[in-house]
Backbone as JSON Lines, residues from 0, in Angstrom:
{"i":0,"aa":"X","n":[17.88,-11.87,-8.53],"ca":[18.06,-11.79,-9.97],"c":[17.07,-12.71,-10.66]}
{"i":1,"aa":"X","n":[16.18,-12.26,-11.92],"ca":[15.38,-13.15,-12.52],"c":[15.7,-13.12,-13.95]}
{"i":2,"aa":"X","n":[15.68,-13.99,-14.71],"ca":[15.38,-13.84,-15.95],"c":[14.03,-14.86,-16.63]}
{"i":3,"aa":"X","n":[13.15,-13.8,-17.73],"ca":[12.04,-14.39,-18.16],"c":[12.22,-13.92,-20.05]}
{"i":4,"aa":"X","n":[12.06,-15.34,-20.12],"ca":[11.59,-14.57,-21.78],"c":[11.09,-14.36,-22.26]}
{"i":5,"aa":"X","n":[10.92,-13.73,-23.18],"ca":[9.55,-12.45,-23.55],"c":[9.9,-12.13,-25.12]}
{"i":6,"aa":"X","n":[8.51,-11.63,-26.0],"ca":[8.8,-10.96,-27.51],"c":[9.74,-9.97,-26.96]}
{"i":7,"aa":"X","n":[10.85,-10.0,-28.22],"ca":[12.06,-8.88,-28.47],"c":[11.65,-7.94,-28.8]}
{"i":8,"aa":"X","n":[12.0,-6.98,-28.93],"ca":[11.67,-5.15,-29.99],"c":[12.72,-5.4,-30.99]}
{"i":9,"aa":"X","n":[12.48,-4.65,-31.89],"ca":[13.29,-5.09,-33.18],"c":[14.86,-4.2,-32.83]}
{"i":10,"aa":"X","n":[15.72,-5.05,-33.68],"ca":[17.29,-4.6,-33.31],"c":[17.23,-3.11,-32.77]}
{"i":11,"aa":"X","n":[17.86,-2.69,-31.8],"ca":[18.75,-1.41,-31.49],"c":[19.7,-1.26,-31.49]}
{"i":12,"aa":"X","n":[20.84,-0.12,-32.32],"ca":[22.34,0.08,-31.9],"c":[22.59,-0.1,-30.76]}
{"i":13,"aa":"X","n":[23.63,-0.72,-30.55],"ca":[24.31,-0.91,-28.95],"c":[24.71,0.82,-28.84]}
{"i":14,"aa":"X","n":[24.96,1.43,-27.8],"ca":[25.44,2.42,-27.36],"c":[26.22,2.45,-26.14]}
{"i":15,"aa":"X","n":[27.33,3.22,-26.02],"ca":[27.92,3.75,-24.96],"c":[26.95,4.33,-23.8]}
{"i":16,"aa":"X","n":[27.1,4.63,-22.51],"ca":[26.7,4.84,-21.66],"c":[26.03,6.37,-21.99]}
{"i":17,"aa":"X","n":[24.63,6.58,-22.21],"ca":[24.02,7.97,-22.42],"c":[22.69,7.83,-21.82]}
{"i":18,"aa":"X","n":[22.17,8.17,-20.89],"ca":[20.63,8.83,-20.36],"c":[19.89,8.38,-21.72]}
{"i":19,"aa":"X","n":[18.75,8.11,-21.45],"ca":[17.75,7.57,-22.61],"c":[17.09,9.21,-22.43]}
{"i":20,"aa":"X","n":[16.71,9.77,-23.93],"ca":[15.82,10.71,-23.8],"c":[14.32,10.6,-23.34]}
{"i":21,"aa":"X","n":[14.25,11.22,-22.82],"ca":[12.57,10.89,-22.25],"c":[11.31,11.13,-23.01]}
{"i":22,"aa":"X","n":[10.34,10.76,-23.68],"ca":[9.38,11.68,-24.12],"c":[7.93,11.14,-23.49]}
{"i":23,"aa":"X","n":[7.42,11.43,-22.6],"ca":[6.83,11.53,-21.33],"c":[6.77,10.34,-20.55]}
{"i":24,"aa":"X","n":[6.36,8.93,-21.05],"ca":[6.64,7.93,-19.66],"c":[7.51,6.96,-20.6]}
{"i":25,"aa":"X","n":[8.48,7.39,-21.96],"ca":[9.41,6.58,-22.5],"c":[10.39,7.02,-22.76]}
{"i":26,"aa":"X","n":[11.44,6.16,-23.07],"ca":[12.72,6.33,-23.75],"c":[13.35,5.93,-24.64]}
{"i":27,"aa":"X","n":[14.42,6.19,-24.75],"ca":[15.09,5.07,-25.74],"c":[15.77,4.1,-25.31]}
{"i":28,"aa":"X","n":[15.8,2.83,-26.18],"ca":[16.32,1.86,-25.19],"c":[17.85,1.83,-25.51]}
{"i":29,"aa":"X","n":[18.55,1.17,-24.86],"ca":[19.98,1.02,-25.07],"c":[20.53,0.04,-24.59]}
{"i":30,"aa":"X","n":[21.7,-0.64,-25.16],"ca":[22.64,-1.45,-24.2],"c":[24.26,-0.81,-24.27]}
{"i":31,"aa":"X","n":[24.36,-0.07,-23.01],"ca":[25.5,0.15,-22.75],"c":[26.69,-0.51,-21.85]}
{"i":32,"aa":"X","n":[28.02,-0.27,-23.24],"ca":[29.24,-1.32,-22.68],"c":[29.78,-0.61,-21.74]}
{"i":33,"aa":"X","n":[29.92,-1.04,-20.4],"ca":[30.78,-0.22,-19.29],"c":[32.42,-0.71,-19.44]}
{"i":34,"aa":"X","n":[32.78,0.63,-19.73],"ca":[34.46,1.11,-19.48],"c":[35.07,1.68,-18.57]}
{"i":35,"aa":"X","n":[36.3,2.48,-18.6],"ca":[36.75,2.76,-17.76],"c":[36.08,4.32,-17.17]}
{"i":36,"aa":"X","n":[34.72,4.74,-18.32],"ca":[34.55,6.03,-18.1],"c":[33.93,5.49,-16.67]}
{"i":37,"aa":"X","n":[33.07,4.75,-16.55],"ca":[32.03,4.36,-15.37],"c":[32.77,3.26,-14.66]}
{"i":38,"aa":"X","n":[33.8,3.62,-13.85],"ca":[34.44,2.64,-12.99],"c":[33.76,2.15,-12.08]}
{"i":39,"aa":"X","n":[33.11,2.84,-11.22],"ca":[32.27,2.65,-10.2],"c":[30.96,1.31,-10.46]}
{"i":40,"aa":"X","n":[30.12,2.17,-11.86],"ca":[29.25,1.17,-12.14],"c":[29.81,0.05,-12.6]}
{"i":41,"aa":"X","n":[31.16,-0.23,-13.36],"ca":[31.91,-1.62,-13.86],"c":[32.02,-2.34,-12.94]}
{"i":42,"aa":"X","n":[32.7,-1.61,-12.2],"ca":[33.07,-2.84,-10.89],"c":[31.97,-3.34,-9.95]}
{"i":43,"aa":"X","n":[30.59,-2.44,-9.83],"ca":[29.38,-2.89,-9.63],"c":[28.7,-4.72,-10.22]}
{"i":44,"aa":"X","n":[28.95,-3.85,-11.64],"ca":[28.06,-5.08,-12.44],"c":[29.3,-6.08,-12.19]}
{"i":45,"aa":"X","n":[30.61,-5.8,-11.89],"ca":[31.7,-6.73,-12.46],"c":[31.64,-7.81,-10.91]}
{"i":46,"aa":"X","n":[31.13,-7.45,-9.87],"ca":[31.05,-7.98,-8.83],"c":[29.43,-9.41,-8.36]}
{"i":47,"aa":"X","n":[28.79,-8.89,-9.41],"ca":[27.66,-9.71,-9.43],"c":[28.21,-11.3,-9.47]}
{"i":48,"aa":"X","n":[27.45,-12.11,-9.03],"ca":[27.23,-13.57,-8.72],"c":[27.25,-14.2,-10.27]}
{"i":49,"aa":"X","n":[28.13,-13.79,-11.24],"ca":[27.87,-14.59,-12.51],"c":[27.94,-15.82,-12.64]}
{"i":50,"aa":"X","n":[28.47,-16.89,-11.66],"ca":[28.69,-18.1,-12.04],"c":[26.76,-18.74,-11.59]}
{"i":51,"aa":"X","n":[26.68,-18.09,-10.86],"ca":[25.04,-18.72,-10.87],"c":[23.94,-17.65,-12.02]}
{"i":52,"aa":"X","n":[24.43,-17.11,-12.75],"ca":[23.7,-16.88,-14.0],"c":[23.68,-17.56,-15.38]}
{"i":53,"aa":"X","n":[22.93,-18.24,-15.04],"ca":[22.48,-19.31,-16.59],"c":[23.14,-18.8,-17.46]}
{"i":54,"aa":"X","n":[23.99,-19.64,-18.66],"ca":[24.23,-18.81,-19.84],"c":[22.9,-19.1,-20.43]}
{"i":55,"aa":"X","n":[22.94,-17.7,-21.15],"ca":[21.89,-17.34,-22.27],"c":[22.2,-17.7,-23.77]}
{"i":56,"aa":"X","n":[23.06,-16.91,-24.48],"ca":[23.4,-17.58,-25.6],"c":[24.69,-17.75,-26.2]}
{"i":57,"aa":"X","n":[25.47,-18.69,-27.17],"ca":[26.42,-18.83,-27.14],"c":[26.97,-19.13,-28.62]}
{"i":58,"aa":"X","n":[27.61,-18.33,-29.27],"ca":[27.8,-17.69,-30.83],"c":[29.38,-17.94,-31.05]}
{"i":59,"aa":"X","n":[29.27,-18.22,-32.51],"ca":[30.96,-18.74,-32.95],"c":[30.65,-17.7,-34.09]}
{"i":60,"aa":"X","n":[31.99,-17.8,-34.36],"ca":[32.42,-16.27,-35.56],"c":[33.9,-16.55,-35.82]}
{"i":61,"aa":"X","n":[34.01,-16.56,-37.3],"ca":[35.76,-16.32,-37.66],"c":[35.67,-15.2,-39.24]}
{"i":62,"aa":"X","n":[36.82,-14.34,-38.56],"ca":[36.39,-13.19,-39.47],"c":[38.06,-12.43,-39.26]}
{"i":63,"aa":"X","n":[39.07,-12.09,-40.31],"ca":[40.2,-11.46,-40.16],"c":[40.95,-12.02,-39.24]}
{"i":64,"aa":"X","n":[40.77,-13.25,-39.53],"ca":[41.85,-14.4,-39.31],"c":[41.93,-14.59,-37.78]}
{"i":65,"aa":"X","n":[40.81,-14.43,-37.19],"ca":[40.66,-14.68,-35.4],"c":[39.18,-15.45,-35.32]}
{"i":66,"aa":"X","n":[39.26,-16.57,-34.52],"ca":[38.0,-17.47,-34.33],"c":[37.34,-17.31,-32.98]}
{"i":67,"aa":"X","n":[36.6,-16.88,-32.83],"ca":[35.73,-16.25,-32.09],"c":[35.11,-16.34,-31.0]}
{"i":68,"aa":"X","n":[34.7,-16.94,-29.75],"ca":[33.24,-17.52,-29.35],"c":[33.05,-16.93,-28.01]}
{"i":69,"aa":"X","n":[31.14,-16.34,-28.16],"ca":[30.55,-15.18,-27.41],"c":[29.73,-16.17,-26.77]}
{"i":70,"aa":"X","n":[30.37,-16.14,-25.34],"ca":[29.03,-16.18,-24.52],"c":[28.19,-15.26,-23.61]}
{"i":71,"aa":"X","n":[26.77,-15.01,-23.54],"ca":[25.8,-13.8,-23.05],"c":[25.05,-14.42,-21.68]}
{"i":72,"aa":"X","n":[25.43,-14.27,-20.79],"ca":[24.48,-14.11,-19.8],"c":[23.74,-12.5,-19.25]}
{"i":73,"aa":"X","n":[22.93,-12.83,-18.45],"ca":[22.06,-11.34,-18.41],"c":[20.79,-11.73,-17.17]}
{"i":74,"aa":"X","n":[21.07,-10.7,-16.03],"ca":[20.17,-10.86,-14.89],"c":[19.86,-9.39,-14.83]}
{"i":75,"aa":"X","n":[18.5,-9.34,-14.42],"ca":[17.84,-8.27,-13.69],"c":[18.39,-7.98,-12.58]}
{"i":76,"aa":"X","n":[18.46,-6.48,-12.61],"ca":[19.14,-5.91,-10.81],"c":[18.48,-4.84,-10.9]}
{"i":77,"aa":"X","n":[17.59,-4.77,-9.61],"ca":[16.98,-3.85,-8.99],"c":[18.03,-2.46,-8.35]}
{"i":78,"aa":"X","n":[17.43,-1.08,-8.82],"ca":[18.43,0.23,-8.5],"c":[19.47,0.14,-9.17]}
{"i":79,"aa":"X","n":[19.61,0.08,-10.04],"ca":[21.06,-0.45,-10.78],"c":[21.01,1.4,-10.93]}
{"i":80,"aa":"X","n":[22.33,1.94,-10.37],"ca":[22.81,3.49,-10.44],"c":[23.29,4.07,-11.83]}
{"i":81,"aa":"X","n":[22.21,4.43,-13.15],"ca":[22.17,4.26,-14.04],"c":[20.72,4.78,-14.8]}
{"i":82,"aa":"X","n":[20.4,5.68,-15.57],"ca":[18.87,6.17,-16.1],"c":[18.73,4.81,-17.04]}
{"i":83,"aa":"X","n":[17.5,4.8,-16.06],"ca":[16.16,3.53,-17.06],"c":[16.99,1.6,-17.28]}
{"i":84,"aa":"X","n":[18.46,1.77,-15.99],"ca":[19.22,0.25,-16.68],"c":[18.21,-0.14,-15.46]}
{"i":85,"aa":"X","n":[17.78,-1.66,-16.39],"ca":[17.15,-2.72,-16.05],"c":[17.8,-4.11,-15.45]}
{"i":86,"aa":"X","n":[19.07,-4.57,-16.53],"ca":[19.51,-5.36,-16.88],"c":[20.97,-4.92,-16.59]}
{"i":87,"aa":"X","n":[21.8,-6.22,-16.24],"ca":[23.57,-6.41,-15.95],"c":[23.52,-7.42,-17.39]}
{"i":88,"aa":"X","n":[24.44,-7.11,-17.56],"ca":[25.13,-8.37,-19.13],"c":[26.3,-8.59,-18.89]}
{"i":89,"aa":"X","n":[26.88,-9.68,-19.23],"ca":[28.44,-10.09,-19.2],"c":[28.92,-11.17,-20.48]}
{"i":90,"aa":"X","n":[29.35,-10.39,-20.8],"ca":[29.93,-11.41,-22.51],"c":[31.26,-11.86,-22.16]}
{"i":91,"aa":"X","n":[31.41,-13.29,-22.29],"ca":[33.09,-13.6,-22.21],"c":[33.1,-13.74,-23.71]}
{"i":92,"aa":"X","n":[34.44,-13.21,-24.05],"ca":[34.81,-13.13,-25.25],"c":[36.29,-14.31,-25.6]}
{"i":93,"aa":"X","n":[36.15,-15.61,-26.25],"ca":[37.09,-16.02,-26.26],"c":[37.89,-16.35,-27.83]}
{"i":94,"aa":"X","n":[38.96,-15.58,-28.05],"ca":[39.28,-15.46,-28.94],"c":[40.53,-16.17,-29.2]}
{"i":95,"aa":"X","n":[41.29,-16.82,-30.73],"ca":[42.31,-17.41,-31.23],"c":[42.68,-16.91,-32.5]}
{"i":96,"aa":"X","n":[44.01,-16.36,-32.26],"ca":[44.31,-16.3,-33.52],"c":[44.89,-17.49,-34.67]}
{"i":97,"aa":"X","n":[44.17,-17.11,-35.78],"ca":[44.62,-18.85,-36.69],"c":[45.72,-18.99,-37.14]}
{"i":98,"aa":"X","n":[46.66,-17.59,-37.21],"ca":[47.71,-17.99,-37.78],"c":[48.44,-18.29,-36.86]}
{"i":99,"aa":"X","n":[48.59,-17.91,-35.63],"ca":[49.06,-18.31,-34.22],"c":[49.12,-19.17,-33.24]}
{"i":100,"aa":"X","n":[47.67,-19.07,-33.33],"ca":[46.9,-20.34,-32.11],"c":[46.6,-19.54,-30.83]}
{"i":101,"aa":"X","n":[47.62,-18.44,-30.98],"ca":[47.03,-17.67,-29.75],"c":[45.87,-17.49,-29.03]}
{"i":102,"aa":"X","n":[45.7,-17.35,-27.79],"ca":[44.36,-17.13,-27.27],"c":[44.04,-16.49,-26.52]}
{"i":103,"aa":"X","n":[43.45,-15.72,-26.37],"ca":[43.02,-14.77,-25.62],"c":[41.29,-14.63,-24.94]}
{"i":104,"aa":"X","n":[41.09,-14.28,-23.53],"ca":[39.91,-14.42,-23.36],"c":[39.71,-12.92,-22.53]}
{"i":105,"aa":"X","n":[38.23,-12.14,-22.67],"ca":[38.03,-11.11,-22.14],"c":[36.51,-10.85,-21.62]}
{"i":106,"aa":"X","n":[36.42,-10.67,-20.6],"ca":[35.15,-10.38,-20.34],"c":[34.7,-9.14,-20.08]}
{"i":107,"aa":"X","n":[33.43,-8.9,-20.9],"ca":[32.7,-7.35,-21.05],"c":[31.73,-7.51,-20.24]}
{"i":108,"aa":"X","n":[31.22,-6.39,-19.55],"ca":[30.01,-5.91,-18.93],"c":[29.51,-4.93,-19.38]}
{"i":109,"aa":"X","n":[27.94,-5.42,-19.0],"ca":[27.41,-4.04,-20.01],"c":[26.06,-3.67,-19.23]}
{"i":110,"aa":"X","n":[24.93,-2.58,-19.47],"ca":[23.61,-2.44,-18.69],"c":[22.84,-2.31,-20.24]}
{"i":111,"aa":"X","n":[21.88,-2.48,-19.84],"ca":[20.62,-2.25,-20.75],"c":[19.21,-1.87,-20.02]}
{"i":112,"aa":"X","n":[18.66,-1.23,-21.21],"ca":[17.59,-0.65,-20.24],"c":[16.14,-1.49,-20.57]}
{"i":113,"aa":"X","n":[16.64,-2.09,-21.95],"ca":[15.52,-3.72,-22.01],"c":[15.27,-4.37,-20.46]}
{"i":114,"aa":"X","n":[13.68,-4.5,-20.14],"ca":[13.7,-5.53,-19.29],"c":[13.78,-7.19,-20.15]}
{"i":115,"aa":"X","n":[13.59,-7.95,-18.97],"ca":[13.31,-9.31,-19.69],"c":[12.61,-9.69,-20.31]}
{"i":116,"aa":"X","n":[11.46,-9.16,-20.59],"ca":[10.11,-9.04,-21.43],"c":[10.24,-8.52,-22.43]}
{"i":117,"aa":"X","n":[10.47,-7.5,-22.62],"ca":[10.73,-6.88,-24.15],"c":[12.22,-7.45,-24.55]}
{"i":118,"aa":"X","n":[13.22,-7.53,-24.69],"ca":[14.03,-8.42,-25.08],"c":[14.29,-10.06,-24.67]}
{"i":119,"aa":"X","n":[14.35,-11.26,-25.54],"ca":[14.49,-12.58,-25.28],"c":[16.53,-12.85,-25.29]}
{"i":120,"aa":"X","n":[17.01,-13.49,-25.32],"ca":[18.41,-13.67,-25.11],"c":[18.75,-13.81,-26.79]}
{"i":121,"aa":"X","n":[18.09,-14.07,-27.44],"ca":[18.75,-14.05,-28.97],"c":[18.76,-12.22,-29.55]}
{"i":122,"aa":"X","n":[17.82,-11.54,-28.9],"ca":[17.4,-10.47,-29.29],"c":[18.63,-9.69,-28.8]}
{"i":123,"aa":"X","n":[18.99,-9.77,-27.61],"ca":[19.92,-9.06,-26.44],"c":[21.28,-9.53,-27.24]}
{"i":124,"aa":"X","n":[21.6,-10.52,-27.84],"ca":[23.09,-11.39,-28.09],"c":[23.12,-10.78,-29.67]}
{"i":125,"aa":"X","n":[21.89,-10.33,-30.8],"ca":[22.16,-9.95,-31.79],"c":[22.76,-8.28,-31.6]}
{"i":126,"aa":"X","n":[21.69,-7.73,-30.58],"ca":[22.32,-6.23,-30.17],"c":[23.98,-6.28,-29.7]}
{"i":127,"aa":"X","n":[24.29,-7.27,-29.03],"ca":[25.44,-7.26,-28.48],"c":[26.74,-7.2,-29.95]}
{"i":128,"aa":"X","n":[26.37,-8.72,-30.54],"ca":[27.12,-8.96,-31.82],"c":[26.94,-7.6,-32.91]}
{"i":129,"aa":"X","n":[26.09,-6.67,-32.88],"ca":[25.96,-5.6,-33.64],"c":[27.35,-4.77,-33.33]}
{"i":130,"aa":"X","n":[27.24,-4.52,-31.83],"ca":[28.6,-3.38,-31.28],"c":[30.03,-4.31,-31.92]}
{"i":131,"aa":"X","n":[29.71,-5.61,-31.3],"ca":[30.93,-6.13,-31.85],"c":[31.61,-5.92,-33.65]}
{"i":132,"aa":"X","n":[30.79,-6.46,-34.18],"ca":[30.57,-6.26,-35.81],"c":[31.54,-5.08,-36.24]}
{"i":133,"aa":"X","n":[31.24,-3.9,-35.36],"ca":[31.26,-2.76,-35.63],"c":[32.81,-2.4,-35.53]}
{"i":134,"aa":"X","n":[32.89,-2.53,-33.86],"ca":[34.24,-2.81,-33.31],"c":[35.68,-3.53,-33.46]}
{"i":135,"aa":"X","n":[35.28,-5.07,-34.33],"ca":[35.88,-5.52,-34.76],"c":[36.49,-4.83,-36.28]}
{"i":136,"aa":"X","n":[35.34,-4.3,-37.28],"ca":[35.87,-4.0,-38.29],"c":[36.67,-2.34,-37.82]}
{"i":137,"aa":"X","n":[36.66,-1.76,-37.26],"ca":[37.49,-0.44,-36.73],"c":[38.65,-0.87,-36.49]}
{"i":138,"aa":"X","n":[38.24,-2.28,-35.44],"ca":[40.39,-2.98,-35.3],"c":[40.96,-3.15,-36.07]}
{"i":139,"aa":"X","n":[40.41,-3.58,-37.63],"ca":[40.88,-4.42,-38.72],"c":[41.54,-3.33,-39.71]}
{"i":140,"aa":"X","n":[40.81,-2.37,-39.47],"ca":[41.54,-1.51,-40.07],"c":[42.32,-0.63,-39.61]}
{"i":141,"aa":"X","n":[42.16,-0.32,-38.06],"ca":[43.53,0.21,-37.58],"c":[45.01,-0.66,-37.54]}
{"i":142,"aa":"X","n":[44.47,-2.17,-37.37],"ca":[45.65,-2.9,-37.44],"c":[46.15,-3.58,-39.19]}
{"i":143,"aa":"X","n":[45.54,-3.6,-39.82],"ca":[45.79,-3.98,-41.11],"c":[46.43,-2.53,-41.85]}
{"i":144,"aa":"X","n":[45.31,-1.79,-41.89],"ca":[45.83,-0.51,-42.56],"c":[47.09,0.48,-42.03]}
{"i":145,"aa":"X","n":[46.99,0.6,-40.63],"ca":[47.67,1.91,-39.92],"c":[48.61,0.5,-39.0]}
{"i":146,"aa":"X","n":[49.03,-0.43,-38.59],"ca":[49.98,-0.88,-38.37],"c":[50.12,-1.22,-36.56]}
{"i":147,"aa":"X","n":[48.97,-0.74,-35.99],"ca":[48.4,-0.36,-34.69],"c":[48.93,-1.29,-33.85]}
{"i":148,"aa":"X","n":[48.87,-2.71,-33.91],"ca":[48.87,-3.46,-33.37],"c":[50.78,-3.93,-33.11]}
{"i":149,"aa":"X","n":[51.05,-3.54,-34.3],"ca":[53.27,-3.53,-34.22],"c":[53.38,-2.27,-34.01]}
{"i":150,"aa":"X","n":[52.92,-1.28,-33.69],"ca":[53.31,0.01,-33.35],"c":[54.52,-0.1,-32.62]}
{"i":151,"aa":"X","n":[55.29,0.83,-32.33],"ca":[56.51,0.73,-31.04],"c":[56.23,2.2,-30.32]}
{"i":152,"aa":"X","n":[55.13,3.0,-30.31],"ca":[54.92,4.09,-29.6],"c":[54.31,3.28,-28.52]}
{"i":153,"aa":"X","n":[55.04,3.3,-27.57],"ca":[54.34,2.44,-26.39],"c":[54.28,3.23,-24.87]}
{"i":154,"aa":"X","n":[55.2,4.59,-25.13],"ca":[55.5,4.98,-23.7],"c":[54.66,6.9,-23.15]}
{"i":155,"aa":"X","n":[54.34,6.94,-22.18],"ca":[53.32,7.81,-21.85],"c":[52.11,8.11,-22.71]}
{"i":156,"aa":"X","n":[51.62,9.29,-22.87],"ca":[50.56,9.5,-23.61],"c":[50.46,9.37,-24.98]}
{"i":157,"aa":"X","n":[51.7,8.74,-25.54],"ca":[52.23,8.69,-27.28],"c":[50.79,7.59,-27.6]}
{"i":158,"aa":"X","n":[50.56,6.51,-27.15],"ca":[49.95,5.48,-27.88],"c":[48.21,6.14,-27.71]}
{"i":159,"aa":"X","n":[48.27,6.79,-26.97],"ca":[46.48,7.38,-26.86],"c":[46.39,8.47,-27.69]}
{"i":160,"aa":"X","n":[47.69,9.33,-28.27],"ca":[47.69,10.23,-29.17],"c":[47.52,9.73,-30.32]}
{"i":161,"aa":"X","n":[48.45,8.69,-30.76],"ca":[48.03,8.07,-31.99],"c":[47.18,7.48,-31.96]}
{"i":162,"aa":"X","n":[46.33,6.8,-31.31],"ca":[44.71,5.81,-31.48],"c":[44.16,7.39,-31.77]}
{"i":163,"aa":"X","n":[44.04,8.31,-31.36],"ca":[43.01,9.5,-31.32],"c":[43.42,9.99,-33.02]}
{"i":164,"aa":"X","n":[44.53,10.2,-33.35],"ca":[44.91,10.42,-34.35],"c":[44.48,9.41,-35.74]}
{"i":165,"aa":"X","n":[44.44,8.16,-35.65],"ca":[44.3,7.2,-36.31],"c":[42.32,7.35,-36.31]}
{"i":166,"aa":"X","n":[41.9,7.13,-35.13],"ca":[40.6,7.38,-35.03],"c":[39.67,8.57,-35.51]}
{"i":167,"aa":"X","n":[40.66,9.94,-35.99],"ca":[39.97,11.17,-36.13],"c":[40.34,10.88,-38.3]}
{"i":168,"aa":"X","n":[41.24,10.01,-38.37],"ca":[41.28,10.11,-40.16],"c":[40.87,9.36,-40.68]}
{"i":169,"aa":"X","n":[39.82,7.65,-39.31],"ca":[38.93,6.62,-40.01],"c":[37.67,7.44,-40.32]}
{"i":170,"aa":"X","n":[37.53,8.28,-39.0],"ca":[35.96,8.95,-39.26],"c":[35.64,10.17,-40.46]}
{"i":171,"aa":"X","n":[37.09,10.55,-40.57],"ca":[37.29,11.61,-41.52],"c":[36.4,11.17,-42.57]}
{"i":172,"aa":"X","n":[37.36,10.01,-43.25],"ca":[37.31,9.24,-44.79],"c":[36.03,8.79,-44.46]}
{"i":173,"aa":"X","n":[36.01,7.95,-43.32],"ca":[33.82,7.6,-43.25],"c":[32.92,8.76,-43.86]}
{"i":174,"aa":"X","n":[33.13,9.64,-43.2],"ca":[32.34,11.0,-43.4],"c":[32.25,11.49,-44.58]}
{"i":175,"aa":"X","n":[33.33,10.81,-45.23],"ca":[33.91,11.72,-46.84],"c":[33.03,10.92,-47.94]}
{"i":176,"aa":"X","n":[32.51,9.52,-47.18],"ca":[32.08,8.56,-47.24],"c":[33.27,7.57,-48.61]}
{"i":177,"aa":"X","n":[34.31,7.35,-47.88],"ca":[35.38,6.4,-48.11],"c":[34.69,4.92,-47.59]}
{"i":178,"aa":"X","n":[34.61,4.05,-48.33],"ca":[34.29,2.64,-47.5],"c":[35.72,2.06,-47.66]}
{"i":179,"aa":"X","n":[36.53,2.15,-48.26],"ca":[37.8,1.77,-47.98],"c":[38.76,2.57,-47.74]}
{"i":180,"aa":"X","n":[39.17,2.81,-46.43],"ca":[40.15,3.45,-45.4],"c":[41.61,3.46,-46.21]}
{"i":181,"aa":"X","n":[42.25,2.4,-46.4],"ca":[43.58,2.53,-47.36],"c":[43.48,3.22,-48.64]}
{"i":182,"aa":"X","n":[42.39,2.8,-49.21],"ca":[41.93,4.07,-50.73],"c":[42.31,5.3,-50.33]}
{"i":183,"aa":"X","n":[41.53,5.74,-49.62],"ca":[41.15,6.83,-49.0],"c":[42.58,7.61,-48.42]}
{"i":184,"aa":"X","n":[43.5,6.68,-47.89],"ca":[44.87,7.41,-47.25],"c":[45.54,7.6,-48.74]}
{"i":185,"aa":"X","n":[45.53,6.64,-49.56],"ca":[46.25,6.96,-50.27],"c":[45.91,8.52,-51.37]}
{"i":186,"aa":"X","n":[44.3,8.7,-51.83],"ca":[44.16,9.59,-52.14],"c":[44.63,10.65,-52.0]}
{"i":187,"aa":"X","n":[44.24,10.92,-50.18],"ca":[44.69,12.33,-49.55],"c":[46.31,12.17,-49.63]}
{"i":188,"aa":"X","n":[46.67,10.93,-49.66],"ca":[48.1,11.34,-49.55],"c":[48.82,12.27,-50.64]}
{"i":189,"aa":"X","n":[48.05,12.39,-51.72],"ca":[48.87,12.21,-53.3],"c":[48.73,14.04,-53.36]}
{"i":190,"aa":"X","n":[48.32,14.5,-52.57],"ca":[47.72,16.08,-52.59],"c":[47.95,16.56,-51.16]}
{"i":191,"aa":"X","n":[48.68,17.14,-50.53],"ca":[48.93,17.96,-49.13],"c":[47.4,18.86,-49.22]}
{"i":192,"aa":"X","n":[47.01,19.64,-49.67],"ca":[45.7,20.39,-49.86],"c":[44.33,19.42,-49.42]}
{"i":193,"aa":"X","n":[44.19,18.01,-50.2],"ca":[42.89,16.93,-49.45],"c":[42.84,16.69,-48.28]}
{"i":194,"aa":"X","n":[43.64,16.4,-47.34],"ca":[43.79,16.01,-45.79],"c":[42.93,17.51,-45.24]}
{"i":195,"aa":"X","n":[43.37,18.61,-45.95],"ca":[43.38,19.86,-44.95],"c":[41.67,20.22,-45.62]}
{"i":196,"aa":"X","n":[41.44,19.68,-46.63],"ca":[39.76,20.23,-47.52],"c":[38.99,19.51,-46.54]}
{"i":197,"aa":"X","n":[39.43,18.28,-46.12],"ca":[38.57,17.1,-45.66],"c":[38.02,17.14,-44.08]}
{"i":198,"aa":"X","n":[39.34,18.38,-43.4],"ca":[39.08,18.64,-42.17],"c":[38.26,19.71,-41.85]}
{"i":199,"aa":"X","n":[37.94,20.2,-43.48],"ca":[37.4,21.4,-43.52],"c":[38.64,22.56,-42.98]}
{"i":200,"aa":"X","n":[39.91,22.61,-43.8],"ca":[40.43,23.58,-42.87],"c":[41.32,24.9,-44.12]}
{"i":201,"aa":"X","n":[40.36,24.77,-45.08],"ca":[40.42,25.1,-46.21],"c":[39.9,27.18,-46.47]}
C-alpha cells in the first residue's frame, strides 16, 4: 500500500458503485461508498490493514443538532475487483447527539478510481464530505419531517416499504423543485388530485 500526494482535479460527486464510462483511454472518475449491494468487495476493503494506514484528514461538523468528527484514511491496492478502482478509503464517522450526549461511531468504506496523484487527501475528504452533506440533509428531513427515526413500523419488510415510500415523495417534491419538503407535503396534501399530477398519474 502507498500513498503520495499529488495536484487534486477539481471536486467530483461522490457516487454509488457504477463502471466509469469509457471514452477511449478515460473515464469518469468516482468515489464509490460500498454497501450491502457489493458484499464481497466491502468485506474486501473492510479486511485491509487500516490501523497501519496513516490518517489522512480529520474534519469536525455540527449541523441538526449532532456533532460530528470525520476521519479519512486512503491506500492504494493493486487489482482491486472493481472498473478503473485505484484506491480503498475508510471514514470513521463519530457522532453525538447534543441534546443527548449520545454517541455513536460508524465506519464507511469506499473505492475510488482517483490515484494518489491526481487527488491529495483534502481533495479526496472534500469529495467524501460532499456525499455526506447530501446524506445528512435527506436524514433531516426524513426524520424531522416524516417522523422516521420514532417510527414503530419495525417488523418484516414494513420499515423498507416506508423508507422507499418516504424516499419516492422527497424526490417527487425535489423534482417539482420543492426546496422545502414539509411545504411541499402540505400543499399536495390540501388537494387529493396534486400527489396524483405530481406522479404524473393524471
Amino acid at each position: 500500500m502507498s500513498r503520495s500526494p499529488g495536484k487534486a482535479r477539481p471536486p467530483h460527486p461522490t457516487r454509488h458503485p457504477t463502471p466509469g464510462r469509457s471514452t477511449g483511454s478515460e473515464h469518469c472518475s468516482y468515489i464509490a461508498v460500498l454497501k450491502g449491494n457489493h458484499p464481497t468487495l466491502h468485506a474486501l476493503v473492510k479486511e485491509l490493514p487500516w490501523k497501519e494506514v496513516p490518517l489522512l484528514d480529520r474534519t469536525r461538523a455540527t449541523a441538526h443538532g449532532r456533532d460530528e468528527i470525520r476521519r479519512l484514511k486512503a491506500a492504494t491496492v493493486p487489482r482491486l475487483p472493481f472498473p478503473h478502482a485505484d484506491q480503498a478509503l475508510q471514514i470513521v464517522r463519530r457522532r453525538r447527539t447534543i441534546r443527548t450526549g449520545k454517541v455513536s461511531i460508524e465506519r464507511v468504506y469506499a473505492i475510488t478510481s482517483l490515484t494518489a496523484h491526481q487527488a491529495n487527501a483534502a481533495d479526496l475528504a472534500e469529495r467524501v464530505r460532499g456525499h455526506w452533506a447530501i446524506e445528512n440533509r435527506e436524514h433531516h428531513v426524513r426524520d424531522a419531517t416524516f417522523g422516521e427515526d420514532t417510527s414503530r413500523v419495525r417488523t418484516g419488510g414494513a420499515p423498507r416499504a416506508m423508507a422507499s415510500l418516504r424516499n419516492l415523495a422527497i424526490g417527487t417534491l425535489r423534482l417539482a423543485g420543492r426546496d422545502n419538503i414539509a411545504e411541499g407535503l402540505r400543499h399536495h396534501g390540501r388537494d387529493m388530485a396534486r400527489p396524483l399530477a405530481a406522479l404524473g398519474l393524471t
